[in-house]
N, C-alpha and C positions, 0 to 999 in steps of 0.2 A: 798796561801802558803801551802806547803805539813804538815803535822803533820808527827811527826815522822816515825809510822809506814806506813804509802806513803811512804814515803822518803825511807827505809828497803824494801818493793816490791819492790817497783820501779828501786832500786838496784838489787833485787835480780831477777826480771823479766829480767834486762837487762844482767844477767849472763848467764840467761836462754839463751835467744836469740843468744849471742855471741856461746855458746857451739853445740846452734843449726846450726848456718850458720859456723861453722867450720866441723860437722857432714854432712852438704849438700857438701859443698869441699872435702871431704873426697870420698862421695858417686859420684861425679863425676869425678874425678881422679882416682875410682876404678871402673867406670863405662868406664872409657874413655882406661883403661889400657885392659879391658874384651875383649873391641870391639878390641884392635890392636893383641890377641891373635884369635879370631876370624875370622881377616881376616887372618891370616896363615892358619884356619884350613878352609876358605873360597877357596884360595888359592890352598893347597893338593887339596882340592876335586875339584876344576876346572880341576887342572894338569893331574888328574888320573880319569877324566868323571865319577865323583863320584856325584849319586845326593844332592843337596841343600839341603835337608831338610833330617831328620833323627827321626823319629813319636817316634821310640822305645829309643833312647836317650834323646828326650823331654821330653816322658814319663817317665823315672826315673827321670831325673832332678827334675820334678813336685812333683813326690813323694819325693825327698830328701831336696826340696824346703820346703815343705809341714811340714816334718816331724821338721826341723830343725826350722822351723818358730812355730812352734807350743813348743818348746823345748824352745822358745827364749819369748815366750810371746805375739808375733804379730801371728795376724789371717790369719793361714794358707791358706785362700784366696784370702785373698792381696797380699799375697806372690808368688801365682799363677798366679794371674791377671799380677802380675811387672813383673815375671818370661814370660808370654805366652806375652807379650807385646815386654820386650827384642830378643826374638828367633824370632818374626815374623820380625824384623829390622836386626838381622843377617842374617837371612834367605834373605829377599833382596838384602844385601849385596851380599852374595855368589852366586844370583842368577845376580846380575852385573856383577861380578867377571868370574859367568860362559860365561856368554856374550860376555865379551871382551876378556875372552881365545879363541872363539869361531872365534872372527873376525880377 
């Protein structure tokens, strides 16, 4: 049997958790919305043989990644790593996109 203060965590643990797995749905529904703007801009640059990848737009990103992750309390390079993780999966995208304008 729980003593009361158990009892008090183990409530408040499970608040925890709930605010967390609603925080992960958030992040995938803002993640899932990224990607359908991405492939528009996946899209333009097929249309108009514009390359995939874009280094000097990455590279700000990173830096405004960086900066704001650092503004926010998380370590600005996890924030890089999530960021160089997302654009290398864009980046495929567009480069299938470019493909199959291709064919």
């Amino acid at each position: 049997m729980n003593n009361p203060e158990q009892t008090l965590a183990l409530f408040q643990l499970n608040q925890l958790r709930a605010s967390i797995d609603n925080m992960d749905s958030i992040l995938v529904h803002t993640l899932a919305e990224r990607f359908k703007l991405t492939q528009q801009v996946g899209k333009l640059k097929a249309l108009h043989d514009m390359p995939p990848a874009d280094k000097s737009r990455e590279a700000q990103q990173i830096d405004r990644l960086r900066l704001l992750a650092h503004e926010s309390g998380l370590d600005p390079a996890f924030a890089e790593k999530f960021l160089t993780f997302i654009v290398a999966e864009v980046i495929r995208h567009h480069e299938q996109l470019r493909g199959h304008e291709a064919e």
